[in-house]
C-alpha positions in Angstrom: 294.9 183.2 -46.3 293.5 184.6 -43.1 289.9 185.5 -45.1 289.9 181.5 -45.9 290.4 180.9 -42.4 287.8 182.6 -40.9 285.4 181.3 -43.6 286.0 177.9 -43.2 285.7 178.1 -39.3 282.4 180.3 -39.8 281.4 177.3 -42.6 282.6 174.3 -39.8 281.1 176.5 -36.7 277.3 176.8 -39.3 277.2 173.3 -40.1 277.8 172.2 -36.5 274.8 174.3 -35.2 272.7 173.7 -38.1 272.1 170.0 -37.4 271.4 171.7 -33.5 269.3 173.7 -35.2 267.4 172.0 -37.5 267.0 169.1 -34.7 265.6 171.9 -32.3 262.9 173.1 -34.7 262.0 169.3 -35.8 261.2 168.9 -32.2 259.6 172.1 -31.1 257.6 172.0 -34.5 256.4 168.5 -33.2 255.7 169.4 -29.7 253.0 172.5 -31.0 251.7 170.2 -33.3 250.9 167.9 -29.8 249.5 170.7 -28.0 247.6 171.7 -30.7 245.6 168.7 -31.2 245.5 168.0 -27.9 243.9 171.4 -27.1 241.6 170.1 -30.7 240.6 166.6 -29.1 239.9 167.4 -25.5 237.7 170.7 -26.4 234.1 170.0 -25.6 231.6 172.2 -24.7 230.2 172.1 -21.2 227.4 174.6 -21.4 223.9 173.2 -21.5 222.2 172.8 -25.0 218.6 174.2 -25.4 216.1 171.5 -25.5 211.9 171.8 -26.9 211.0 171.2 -23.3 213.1 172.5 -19.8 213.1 169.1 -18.1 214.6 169.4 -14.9 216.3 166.1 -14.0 217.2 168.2 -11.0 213.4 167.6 -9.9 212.4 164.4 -11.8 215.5 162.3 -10.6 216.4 164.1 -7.3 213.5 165.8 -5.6 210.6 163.1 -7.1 213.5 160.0 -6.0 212.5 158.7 -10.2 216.0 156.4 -10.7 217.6 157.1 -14.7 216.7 153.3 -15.9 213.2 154.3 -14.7 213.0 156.5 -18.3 216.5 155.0 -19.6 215.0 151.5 -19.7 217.6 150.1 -22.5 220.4 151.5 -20.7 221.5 148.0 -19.2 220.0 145.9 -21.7 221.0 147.6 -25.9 223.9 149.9 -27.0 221.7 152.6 -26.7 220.3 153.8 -23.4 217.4 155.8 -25.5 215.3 158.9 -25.0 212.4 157.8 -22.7 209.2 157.9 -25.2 206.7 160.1 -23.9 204.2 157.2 -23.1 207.3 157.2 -19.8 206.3 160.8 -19.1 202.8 160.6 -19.5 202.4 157.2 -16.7 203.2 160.3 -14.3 201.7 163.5 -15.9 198.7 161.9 -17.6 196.0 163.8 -15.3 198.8 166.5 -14.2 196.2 169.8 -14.2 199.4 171.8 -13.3 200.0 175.3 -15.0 203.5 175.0 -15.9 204.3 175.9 -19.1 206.5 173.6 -20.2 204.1 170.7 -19.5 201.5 172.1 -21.6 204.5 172.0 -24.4 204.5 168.2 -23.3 201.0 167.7 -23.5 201.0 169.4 -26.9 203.7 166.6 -28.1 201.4 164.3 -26.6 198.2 165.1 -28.0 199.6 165.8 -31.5 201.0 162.5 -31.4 204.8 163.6 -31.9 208.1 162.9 -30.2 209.6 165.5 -28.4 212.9 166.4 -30.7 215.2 166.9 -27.9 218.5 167.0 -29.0 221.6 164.6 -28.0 224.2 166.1 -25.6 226.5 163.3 -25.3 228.1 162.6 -29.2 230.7 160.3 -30.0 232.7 159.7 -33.2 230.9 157.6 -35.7 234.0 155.2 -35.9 233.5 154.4 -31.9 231.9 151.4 -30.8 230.3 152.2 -27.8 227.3 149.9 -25.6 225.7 151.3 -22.8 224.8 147.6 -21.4 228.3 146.6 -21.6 229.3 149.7 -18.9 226.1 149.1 -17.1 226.8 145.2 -16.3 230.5 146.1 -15.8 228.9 148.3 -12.8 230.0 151.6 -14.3 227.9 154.3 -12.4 225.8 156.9 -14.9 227.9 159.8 -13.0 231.3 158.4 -14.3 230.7 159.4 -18.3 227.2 161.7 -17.5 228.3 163.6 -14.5 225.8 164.7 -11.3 223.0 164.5 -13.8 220.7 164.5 -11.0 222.0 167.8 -9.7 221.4 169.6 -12.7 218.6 170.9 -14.4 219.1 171.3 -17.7 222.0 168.1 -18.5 225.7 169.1 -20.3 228.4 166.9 -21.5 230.3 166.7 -18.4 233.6 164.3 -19.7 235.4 165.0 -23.0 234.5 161.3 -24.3 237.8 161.5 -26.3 240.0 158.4 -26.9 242.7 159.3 -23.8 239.8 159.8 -21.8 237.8 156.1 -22.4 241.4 154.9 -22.5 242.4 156.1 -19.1 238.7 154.8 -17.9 239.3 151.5 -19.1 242.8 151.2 -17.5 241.4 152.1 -14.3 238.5 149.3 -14.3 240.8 147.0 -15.8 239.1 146.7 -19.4 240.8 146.3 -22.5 242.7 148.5 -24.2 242.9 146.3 -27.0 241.9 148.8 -30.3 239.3 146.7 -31.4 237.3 146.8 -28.7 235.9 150.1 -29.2 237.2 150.3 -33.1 235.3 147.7 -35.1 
């Protein structure tokens, strides 16, 4: 009789810590599954990615005084802020005699009669609906997605672009949040 005792106690005592149990690991197996995206959506890299030509917006923009819808001419008027064509960089380096080796690389582009294929730094999702003339009339500054662009030479994705991000951006100006807005 004892034997029965102890076994249904042990059986009671199991049951009452297995819901505990099974309630604790439902929870903790939920909260590394957060982390673990989290950690997945807010990676970006930062460092700098190697472009045809080392255009310094360091000494374009800051040192020379050019402002970005100078070569970004769409940025406040399509969704796309563009790649300046290289008819922009020639109105200023057209008789440039200079030895630098990277505008003979541009002059090269030019005289072949080829873009440049610089390669995009900032990326979003294909499922995002994003306007750069909608941010730009709203009186969002360049530096709040791009960063000090004008303090670097060679540019680097500076904000994570992920949806918490935009999200907490929009909150802040007072924009929608509304899913469609960016989701169409």
């Amino acid at each position: 009789m004892e034997k029965n005792s102890k076994s249904k106690i042990l059986l009671e005592l199991a049951q009452k810590y297995l819901a505990s149990i099974i309630i604790i690991s439902y929870f903790g197996a939920f909260m590394l599954m957060f982390y673990g995206f989290q950690a997945y959506w807010t990676h970006y890299d930062q460092t700098s990615v190697p472009q045809p030509i080392a255009y310094s917006h360091y000494k374009h923009v800051t040192e020379n005084d050019i402002p970005c819808d100078y070569c970004h001419v769409y940025a406040d008027k399509s969704k796309h802020a563009i790649i300046p064509p290289l008819s922009t960089c020639m109105d200023c380096h057209e008789g440039d005699d200079s030895d630098s080796p990277e505008l003979k690389k541009l002059l090269k582009y030019w005289n072949d009669k080829t873009p440049v294929p610089w390669k995009q730094i900032h990326i979003l999702p294909k499922h995002v609906y994003f306007t750069h003339k909608r941010h730009v009339k709203a009186g969002i500054d360049c530096v709040d997605c791009h960063g000090e662009v004008r303090m670097m030479d060679t540019p680097r994705q500076v904000s994570t672009l992920t949806m918490g991000w935009c999200v907490k951006c929009h909150d802040l100006h007072g924009a929608s949040i509304d899913c469609y807005e960016c989701h169409k």
